[in-house]
MARTIPA-261646 format. One record per residue: x, y negated, z of N, C-alpha, C, O in turn; residue in one letter; residue number from 1. Coordinates in Angstrom, 1 decimal, padded with zeros to 4 digits, always signed. Each point is the difference from the previous one (the first is absolute). Example, Ala and Ser with C-alpha at 12.3 -4.5 7.8 and 13.67 -1.06 7.14 Angstrom:
2
nu|nv|nw|cau|cav|caw|cu|cv|cw|ou|ov|ow|aa|i
+013.2|+005.7|+007.8|-000.9|-001.2|+000.0|+000.9|-001.2|+000.0|+001.0|+000.0|+000.7|a|1 $
-001.4|-001.1|-001.4|+000.9|-001.1|+000.0|-000.8|-001.1|+000.8|+000.5|-001.1|+000.1|s|2 $
END
This chain:
180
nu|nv|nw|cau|cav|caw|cu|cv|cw|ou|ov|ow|aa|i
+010.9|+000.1|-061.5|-001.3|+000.6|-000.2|-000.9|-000.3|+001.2|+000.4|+000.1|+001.2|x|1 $
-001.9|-000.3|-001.5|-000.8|-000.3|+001.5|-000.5|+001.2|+000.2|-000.6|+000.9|-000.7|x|2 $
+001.1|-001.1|+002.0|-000.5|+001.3|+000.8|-001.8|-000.6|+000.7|-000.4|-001.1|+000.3|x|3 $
-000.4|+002.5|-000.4|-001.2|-000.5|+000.5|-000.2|+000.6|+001.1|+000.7|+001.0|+000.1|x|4 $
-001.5|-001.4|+000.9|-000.1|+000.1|+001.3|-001.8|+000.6|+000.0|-000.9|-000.4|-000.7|x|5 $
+000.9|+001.6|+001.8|-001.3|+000.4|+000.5|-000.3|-001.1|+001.1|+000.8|-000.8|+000.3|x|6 $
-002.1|+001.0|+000.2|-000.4|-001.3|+000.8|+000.3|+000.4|+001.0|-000.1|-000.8|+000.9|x|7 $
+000.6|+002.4|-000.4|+000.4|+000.6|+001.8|+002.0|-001.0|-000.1|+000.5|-000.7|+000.9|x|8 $
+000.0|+001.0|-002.1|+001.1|-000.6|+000.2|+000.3|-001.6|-000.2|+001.1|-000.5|+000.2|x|9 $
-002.6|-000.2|-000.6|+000.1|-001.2|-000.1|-000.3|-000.2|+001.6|+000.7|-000.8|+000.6|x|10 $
-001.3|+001.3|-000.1|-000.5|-000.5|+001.9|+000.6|+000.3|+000.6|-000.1|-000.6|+001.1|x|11 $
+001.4|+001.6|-001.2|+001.0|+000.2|+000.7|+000.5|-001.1|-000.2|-000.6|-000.8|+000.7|x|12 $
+001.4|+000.5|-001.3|+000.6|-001.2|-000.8|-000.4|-001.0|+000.9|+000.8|-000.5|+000.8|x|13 $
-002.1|+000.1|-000.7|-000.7|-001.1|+000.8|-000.3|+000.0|+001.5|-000.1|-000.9|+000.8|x|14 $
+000.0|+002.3|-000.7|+000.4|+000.1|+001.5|+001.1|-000.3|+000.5|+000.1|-000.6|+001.1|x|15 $
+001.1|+001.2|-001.9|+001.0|-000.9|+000.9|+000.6|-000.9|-000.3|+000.9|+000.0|+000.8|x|16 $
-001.0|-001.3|-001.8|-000.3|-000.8|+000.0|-000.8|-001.3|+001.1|+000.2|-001.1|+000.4|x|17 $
-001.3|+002.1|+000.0|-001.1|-000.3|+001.6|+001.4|+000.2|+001.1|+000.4|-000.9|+000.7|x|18 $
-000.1|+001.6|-000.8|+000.8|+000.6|+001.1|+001.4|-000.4|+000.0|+000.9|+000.6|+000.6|x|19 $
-000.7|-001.9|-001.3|+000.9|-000.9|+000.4|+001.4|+000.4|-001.1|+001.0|-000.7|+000.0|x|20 $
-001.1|+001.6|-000.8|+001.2|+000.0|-001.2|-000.1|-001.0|-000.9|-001.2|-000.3|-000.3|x|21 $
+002.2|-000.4|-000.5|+000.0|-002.0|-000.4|-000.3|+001.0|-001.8|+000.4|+001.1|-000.4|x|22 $
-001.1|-002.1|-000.1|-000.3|+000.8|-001.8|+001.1|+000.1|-000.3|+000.2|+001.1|-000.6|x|23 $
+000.8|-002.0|+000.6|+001.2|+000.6|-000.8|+000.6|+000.9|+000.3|+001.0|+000.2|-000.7|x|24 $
-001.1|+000.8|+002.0|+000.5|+001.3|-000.2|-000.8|+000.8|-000.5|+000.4|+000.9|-000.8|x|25 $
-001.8|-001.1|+001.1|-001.0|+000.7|-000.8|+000.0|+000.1|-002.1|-000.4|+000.8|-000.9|x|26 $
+001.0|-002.1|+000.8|+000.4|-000.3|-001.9|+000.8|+001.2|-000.4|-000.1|+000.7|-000.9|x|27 $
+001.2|-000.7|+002.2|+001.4|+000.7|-000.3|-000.2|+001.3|-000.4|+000.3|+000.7|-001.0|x|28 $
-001.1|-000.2|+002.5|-000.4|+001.0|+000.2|-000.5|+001.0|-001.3|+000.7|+000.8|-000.6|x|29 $
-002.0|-001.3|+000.3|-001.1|-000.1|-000.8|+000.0|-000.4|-001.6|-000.9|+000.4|-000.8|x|30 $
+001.8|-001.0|+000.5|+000.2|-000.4|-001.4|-000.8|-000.9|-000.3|-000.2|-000.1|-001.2|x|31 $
-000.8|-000.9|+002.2|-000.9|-000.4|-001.0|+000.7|-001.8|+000.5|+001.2|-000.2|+000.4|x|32 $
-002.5|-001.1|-000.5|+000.7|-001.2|-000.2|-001.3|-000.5|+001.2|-001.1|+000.5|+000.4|x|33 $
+001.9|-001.8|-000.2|-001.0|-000.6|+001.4|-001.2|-000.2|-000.5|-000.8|+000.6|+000.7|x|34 $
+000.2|-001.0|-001.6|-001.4|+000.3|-001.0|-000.6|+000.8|+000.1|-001.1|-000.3|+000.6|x|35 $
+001.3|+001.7|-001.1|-000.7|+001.1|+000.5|+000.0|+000.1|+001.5|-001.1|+000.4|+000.3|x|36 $
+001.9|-000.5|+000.8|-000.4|+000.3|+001.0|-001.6|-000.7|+000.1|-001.1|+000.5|+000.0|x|37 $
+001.5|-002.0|+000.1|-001.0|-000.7|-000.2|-001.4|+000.4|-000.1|-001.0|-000.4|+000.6|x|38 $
+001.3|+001.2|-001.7|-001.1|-000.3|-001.1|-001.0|+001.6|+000.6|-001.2|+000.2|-000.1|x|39 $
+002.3|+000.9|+000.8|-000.9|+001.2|+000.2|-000.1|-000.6|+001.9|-000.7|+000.7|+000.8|x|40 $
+001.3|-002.0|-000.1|-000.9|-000.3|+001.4|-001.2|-000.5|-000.5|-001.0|-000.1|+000.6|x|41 $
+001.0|-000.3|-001.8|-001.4|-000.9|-000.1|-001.2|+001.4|-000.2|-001.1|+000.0|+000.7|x|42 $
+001.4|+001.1|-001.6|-001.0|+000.8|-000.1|+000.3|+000.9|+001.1|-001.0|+000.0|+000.7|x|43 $
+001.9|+000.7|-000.3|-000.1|+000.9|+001.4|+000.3|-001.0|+001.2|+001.0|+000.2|+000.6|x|44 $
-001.7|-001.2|-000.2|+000.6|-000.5|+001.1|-000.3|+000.6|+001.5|+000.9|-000.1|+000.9|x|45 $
-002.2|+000.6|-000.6|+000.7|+000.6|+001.0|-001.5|+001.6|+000.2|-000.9|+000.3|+000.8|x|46 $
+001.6|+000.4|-002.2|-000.7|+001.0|-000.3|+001.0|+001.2|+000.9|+001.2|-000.2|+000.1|x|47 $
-001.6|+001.2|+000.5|+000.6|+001.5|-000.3|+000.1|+000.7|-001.0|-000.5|-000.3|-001.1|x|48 $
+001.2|+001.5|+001.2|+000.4|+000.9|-001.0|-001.3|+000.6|-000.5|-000.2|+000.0|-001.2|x|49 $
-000.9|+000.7|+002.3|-001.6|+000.4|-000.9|-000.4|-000.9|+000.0|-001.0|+000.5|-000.6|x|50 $
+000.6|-001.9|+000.8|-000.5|-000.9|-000.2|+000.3|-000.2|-001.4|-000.9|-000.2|-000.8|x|51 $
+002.3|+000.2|+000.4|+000.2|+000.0|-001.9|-000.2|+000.8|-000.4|-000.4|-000.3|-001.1|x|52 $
+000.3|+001.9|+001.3|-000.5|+001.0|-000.4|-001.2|-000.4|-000.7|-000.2|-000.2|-001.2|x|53 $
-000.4|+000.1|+002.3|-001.9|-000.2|+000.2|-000.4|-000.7|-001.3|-000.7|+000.4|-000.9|x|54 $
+001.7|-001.9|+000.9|-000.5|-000.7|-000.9|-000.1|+000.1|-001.3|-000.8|-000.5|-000.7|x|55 $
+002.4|+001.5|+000.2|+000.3|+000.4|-001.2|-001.5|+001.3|-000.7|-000.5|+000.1|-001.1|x|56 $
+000.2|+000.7|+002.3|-001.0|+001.1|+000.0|-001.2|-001.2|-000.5|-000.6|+000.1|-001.1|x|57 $
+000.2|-001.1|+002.0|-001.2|-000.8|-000.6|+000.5|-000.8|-001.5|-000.9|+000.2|-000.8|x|58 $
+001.7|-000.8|+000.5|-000.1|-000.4|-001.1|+000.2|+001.1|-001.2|-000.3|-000.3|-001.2|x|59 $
+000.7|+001.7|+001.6|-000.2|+000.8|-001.3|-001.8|+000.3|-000.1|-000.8|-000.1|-001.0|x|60 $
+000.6|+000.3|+002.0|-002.0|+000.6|+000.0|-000.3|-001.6|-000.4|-000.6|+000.1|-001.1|x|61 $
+000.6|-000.9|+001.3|+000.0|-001.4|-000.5|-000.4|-000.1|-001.4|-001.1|-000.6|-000.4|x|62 $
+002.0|+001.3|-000.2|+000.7|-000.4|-001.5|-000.8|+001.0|-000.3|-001.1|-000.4|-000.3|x|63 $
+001.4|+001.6|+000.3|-001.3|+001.4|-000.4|-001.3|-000.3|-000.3|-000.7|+000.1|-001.0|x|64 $
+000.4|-000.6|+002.4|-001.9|-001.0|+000.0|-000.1|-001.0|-001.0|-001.1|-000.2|-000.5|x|65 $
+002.2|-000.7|+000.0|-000.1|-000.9|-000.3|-000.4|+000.4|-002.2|-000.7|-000.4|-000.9|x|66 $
+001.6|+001.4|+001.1|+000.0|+001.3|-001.5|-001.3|+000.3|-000.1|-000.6|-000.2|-001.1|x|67 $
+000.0|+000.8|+002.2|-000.7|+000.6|-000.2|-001.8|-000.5|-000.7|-000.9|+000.4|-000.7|x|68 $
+001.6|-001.9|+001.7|-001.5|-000.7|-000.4|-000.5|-000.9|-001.3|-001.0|-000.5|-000.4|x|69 $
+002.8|+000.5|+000.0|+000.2|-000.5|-001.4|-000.6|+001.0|-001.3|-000.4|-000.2|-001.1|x|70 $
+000.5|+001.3|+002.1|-000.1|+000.9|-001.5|-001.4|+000.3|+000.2|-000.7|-000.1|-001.0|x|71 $
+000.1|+000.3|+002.2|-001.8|-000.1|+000.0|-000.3|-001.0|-000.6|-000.9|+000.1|-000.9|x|72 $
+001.3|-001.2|+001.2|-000.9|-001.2|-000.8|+000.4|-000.2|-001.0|-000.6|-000.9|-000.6|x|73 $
+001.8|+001.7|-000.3|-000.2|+000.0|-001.4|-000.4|+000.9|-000.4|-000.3|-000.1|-001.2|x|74 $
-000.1|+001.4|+001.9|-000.8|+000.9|-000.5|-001.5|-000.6|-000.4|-000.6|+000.2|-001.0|x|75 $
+000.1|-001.1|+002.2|-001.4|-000.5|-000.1|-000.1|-000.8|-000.8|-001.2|+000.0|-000.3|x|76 $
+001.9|-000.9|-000.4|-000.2|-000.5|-001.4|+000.0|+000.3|-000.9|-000.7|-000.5|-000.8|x|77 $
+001.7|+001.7|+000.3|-000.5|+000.9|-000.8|-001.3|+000.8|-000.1|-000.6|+000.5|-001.0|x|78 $
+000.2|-000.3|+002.3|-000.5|+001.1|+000.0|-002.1|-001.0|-000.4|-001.0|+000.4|-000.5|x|79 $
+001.6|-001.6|+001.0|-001.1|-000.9|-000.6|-000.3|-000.4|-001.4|-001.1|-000.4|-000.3|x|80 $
+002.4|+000.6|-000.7|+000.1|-000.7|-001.4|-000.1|+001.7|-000.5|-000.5|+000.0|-001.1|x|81 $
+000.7|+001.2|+001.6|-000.1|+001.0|-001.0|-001.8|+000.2|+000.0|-000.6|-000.4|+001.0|x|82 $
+000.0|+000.8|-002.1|-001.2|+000.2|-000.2|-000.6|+000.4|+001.4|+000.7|+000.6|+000.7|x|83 $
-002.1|-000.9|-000.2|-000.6|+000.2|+001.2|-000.5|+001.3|+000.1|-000.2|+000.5|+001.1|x|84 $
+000.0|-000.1|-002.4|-000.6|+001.6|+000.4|+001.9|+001.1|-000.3|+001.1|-000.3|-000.2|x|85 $
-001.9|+001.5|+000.6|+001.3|+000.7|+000.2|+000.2|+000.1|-001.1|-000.9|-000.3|-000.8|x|86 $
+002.2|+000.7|+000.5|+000.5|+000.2|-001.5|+000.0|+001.3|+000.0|+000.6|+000.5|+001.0|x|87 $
-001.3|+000.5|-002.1|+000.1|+001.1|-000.5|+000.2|+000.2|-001.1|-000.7|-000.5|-000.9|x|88 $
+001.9|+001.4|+000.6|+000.1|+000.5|-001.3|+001.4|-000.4|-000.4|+000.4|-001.1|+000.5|x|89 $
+000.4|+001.8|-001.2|+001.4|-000.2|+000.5|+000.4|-001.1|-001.4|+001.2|-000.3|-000.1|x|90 $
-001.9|-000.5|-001.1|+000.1|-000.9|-000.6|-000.6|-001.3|+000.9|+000.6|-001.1|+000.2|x|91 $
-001.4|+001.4|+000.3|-000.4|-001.7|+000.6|+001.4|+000.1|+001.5|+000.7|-001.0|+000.2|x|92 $
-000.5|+001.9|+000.3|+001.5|+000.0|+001.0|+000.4|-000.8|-000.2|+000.1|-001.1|+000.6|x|93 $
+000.6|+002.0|-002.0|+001.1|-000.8|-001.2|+000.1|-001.0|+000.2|+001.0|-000.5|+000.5|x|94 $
-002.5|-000.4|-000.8|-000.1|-001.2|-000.5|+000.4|-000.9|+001.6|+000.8|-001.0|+000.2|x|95 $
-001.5|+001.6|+000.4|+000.1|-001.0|+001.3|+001.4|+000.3|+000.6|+000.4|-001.0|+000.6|x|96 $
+000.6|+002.1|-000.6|+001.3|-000.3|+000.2|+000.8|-001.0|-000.8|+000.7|-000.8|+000.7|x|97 $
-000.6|+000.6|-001.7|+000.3|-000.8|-001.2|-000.2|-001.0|+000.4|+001.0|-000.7|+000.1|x|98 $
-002.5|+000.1|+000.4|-000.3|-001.0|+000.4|+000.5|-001.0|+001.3|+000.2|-001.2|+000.2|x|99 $
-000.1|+002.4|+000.3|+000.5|-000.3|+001.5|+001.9|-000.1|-000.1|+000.6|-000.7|+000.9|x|100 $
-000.1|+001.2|-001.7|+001.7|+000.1|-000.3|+000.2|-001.7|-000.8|+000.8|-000.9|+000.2|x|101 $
-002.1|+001.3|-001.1|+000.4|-001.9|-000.1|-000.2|-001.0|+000.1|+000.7|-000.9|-000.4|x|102 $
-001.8|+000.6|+001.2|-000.7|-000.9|+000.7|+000.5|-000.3|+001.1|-000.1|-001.2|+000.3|x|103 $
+000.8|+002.0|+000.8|+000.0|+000.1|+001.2|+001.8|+000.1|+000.3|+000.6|-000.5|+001.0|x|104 $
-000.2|+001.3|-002.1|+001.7|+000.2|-000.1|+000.5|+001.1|+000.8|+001.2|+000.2|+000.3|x|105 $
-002.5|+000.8|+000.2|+000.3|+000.7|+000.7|+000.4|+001.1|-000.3|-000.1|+000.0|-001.2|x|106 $
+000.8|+001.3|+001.7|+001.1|+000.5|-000.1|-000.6|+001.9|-000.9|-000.7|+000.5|+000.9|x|107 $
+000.7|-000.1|-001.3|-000.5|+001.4|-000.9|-000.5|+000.6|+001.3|-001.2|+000.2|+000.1|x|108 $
+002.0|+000.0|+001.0|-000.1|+001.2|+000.6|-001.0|-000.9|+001.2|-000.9|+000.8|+000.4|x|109 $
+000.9|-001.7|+000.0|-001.2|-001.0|+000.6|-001.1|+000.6|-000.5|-000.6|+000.9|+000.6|x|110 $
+000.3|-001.5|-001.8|-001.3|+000.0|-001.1|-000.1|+001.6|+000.3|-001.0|+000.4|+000.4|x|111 $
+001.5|+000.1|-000.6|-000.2|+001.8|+000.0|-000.6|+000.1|+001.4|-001.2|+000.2|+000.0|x|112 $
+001.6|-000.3|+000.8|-000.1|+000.3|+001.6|-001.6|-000.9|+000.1|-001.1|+000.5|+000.3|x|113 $
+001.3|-001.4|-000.5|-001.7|-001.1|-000.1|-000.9|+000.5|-000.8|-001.2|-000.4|+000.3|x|114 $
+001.1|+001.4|-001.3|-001.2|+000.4|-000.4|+000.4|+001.4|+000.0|+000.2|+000.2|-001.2|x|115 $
-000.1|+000.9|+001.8|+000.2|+001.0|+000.4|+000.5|+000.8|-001.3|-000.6|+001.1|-000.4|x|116 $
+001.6|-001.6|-000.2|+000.7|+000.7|-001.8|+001.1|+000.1|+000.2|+000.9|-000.7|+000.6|x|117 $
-001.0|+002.0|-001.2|+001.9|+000.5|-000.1|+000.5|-001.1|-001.0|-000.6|-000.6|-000.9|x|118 $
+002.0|+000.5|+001.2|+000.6|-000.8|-000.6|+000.1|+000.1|-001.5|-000.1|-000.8|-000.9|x|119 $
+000.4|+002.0|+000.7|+000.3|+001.2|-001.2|-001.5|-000.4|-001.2|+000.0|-000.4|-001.2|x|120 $
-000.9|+000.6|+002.0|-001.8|-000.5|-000.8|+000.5|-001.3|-000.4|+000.1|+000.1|-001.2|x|121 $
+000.4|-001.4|+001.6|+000.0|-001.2|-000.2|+001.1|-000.3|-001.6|+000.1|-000.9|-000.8|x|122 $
+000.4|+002.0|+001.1|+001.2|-000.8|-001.3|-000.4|+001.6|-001.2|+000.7|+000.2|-001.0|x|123 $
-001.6|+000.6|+001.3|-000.1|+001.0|-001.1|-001.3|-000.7|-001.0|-001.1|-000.5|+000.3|x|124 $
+002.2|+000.9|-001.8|-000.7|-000.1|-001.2|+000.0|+000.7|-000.5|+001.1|+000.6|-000.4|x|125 $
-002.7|-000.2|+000.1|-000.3|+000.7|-001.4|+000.5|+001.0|-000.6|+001.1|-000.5|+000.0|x|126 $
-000.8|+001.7|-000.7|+001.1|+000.0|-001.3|-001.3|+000.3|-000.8|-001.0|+000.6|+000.1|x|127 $
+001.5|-001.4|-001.1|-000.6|-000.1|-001.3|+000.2|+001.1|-000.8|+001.0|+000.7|+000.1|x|128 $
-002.3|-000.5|-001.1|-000.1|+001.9|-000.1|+001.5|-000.9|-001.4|+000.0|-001.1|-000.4|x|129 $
+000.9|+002.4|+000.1|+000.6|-000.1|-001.1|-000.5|+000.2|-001.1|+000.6|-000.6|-000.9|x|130 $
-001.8|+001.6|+000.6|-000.5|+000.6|-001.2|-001.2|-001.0|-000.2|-000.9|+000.5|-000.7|x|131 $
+000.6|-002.0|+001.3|-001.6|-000.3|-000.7|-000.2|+000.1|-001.8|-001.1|+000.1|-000.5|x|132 $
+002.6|-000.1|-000.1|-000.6|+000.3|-001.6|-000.8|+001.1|+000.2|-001.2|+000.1|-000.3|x|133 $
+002.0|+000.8|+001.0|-000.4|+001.5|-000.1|-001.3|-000.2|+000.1|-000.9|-000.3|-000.8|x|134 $
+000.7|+000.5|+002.4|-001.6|-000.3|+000.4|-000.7|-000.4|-000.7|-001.1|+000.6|-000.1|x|135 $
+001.2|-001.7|-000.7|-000.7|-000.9|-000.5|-000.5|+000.7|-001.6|-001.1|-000.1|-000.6|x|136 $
+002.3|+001.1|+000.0|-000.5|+000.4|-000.9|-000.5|+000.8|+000.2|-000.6|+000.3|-001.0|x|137 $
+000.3|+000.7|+002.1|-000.4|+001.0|+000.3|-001.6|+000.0|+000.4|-000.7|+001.1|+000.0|x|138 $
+000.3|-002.1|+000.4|-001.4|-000.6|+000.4|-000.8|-000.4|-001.5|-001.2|+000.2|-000.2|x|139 $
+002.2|-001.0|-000.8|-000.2|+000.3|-000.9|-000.7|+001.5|-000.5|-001.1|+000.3|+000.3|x|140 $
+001.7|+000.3|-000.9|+000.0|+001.3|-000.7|-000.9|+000.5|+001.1|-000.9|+000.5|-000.6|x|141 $
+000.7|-000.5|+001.8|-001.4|+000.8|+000.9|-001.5|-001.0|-000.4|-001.1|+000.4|+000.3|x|142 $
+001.3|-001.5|-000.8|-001.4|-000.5|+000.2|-000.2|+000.1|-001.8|-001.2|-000.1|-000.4|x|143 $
+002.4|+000.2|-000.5|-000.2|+000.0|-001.3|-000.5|+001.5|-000.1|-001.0|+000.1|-000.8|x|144 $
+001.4|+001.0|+001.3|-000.2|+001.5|+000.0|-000.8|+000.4|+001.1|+000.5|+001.0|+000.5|x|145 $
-001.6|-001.4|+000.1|-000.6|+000.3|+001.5|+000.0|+002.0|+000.0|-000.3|+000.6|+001.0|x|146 $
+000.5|-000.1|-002.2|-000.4|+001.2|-000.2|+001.3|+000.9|+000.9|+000.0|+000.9|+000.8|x|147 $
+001.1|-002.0|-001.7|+001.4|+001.2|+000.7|+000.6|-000.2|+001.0|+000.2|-001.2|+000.4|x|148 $
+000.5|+002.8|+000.2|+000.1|-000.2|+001.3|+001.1|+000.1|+000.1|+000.6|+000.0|-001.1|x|149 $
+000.2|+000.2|+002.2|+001.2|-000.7|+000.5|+001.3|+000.6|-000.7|+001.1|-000.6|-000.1|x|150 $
-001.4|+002.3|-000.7|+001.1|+000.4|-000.9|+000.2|-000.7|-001.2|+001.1|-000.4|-000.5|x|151 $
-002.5|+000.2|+000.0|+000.2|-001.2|-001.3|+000.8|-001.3|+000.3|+001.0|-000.3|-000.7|x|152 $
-001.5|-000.5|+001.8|+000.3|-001.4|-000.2|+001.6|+000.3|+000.7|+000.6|-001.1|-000.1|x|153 $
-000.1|+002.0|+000.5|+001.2|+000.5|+000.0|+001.0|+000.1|-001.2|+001.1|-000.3|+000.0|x|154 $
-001.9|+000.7|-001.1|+000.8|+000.8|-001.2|+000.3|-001.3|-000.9|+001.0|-000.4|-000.5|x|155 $
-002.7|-000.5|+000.3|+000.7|-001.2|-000.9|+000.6|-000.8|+000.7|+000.8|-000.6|-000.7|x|156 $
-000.6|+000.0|+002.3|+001.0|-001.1|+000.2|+001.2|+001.0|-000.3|+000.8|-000.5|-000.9|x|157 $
-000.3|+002.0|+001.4|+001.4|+000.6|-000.6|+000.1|-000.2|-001.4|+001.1|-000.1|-000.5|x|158 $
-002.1|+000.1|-000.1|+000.0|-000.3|-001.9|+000.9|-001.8|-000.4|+001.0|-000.3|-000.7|x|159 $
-001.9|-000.7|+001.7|+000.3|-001.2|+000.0|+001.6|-000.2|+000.3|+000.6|-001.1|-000.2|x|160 $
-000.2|+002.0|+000.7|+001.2|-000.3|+000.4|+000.2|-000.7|+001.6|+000.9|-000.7|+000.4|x|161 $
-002.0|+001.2|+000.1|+000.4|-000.6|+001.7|-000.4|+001.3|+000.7|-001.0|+000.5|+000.4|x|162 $
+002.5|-000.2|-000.5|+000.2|+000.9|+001.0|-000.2|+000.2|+001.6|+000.6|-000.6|+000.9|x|163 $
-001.3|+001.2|-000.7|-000.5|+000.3|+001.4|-000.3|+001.5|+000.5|-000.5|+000.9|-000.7|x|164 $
+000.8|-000.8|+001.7|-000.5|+001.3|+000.9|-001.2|+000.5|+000.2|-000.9|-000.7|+000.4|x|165 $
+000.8|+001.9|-000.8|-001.4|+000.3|+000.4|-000.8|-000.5|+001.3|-001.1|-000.6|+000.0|x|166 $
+001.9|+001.0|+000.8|-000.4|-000.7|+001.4|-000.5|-001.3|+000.3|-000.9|-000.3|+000.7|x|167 $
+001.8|-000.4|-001.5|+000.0|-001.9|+000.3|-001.5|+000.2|-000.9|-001.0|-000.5|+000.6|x|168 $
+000.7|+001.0|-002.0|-001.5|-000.4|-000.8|-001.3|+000.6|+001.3|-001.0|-000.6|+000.2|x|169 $
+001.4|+002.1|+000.5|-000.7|+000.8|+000.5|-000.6|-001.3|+001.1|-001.2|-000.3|-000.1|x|170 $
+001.9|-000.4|+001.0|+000.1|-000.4|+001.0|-001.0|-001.4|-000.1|-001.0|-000.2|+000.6|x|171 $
+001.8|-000.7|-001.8|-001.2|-001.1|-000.6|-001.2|-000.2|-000.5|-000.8|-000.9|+000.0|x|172 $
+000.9|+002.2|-000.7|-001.5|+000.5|-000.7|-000.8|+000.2|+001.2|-001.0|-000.7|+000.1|x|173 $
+001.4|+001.4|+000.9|-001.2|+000.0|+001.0|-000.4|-001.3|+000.6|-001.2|-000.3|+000.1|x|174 $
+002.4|-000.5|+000.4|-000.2|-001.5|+000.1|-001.2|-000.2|-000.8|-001.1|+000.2|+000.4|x|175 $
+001.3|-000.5|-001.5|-001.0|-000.9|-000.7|-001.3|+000.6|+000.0|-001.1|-000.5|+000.2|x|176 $
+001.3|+002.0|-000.6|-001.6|+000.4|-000.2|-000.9|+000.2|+001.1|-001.1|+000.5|-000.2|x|177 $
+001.7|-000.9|+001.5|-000.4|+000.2|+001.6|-000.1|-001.5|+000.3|-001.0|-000.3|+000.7|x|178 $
+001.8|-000.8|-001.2|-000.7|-001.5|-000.2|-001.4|+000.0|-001.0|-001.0|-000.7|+000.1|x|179 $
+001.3|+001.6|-001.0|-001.1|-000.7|-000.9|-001.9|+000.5|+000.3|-000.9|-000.5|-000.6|x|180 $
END
């Protein structure tokens, strides 16, 4: 199994190595092969123990910076190709997350985070009313009857055979005659 080495125990290693011990007691020692010794004098050759520290610390902020500026400058291309005025209104959102998930390949909760939308807004649809017969006959019979009021157009759809709640007729009837 390879054993992996931190870079304080790789400079040990090389220190005494410096310090006059021959690599093949160091192989023995150490488990590893004249190659690797090799190969870690070429990259720690005559570093210290914070001196590898240090370095490991800069190549992580390195890598972070390097993230960081990837993801600004793909924000800024997006942020170029989505419409130039702001987007208001949670269907054009829609549209521009959609747009941006497929155009761009970028990720739900990205797109959410880039145009300031809950995630939850992005994937909710609609529910479609169940009763549009209903409705539909019921707008009927109000514009065929403009006279009768909400107990009538109650009594003939219960006549028609579409059963409904008082409540559910109570609640639509104002709908419509507050639209109309």
């Amino acid at each position: 199994m390879k054993r992996k080495f931190t870079e304080e125990q790789i400079i040990k290693v090389l220190i005494r190595n410096r310090k006059g011990e021959t690599t093949k007691t160091l192989e023995r020692e150490f488990g590893v092969s004249e190659p690797t010794i090799y190969n870690w004098k070429k990259k720690f050759s005559n570093m210290t123990v914070n001196e590898a520290k240090r370095l490991k610390e800069l190549e992580y902020e390195n890598s972070k910076h390097k993230k960081l500026v990837a993801d600004l400058s793909f924000d800024i291309v997006m942020l170029k190709n989505v419409n130039s005025k702001k987007v208001v209104g949670l269907n054009s959102q829609r549209k521009s997350a959609s747009y941006l998930i497929l155009n761009y390949e970028a990720s739900v909760r990205r797109t959410a985070n880039f145009l300031s939308l809950n995630r939850s807004t992005m994937t909710y649809k609609p529910r479609t009313s169940k009763d549009e017969d209903l409705e539909l006959r019921k707008k009927q019979l109000s514009t065929k009857h403009p006279r009768f009021g909400l107990p009538r157009i109650h009594f003939l759809l219960k006549r028609e055979g579409l059963v409904v709640s008082e409540h559910w007729t109570a609640r639509n009837y104002k709908k419509t005659t507050l639209a109309d």
